[in-house]
N, C-alpha and C positions, 0 to 999 in steps of 0.2 A: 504494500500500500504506500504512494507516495505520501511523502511528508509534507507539510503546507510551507510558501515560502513566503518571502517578506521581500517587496519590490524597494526600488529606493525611497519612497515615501513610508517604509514603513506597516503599506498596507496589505495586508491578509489576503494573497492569491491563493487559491484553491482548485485546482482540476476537478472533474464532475465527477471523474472516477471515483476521487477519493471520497466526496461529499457523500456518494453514494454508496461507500462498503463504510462508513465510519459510521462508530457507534451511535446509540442512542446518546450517553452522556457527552463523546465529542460533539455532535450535531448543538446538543443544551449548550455547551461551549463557545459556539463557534455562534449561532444564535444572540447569545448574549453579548458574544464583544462586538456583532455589528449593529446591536440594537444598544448599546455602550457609544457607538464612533457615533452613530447616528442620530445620536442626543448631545454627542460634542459639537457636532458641524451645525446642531440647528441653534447652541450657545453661543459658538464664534458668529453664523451669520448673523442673527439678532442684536449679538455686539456692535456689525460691521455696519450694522442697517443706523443701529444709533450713532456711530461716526460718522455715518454721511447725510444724516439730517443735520446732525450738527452744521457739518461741513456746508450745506447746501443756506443755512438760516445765515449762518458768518458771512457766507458771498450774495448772500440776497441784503445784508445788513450794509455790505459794502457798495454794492447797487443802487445803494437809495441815499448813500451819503457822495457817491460818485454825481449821480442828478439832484440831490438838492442841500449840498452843506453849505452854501454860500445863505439859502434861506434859514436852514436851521442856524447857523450862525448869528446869524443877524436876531433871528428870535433868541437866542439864551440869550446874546447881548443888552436887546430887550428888556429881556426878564429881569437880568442881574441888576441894570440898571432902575430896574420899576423895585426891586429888593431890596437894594441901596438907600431911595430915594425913601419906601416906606423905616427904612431903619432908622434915616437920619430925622426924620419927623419924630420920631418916638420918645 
């Protein structure tokens, strides 16, 4: 019976032959580690997916100050200035 082998990634190649003369508890085995990977890959993409919302909010943030920071500007300036003016009355 061939033995299973391990590609460069690591991952679990198996020929049909084997899958098919190998035991009951190899099969539970072999089962479980790729119901094992297959609950790591859906932890990394779920990660991956919140990186690139991230990613995606940051260059949309950068978008909006690329077409309007001359206006936002102008308004904090505004502001600070209407802040100022109520402090110095006080």
């Amino acid at each position: 019976m061939p033995k299973p082998r391990f590609n460069s990634e690591q991952q679990l190649t198996l020929p049909l032959e084997y899958l098919t003369s190998a035991s009951d508890t190899s099969l539970r085995n072999f089962e479980a580690m790729q119901l094992n990977h297959a609950a790591n890959l859906e932890k990394e993409i779920r990660s991956m997916e919140r990186e690139r919302k991230k990613a995606a909010v940051m260059a949309e943030m950068a978008r909006l100050l690329i077409e309007n920071r001359d206006a936002l500007l102008r308004h904090l300036g505004d502001h600070l200035e209407r802040v100022k003016g109520e402090e110095s009355a006080a």
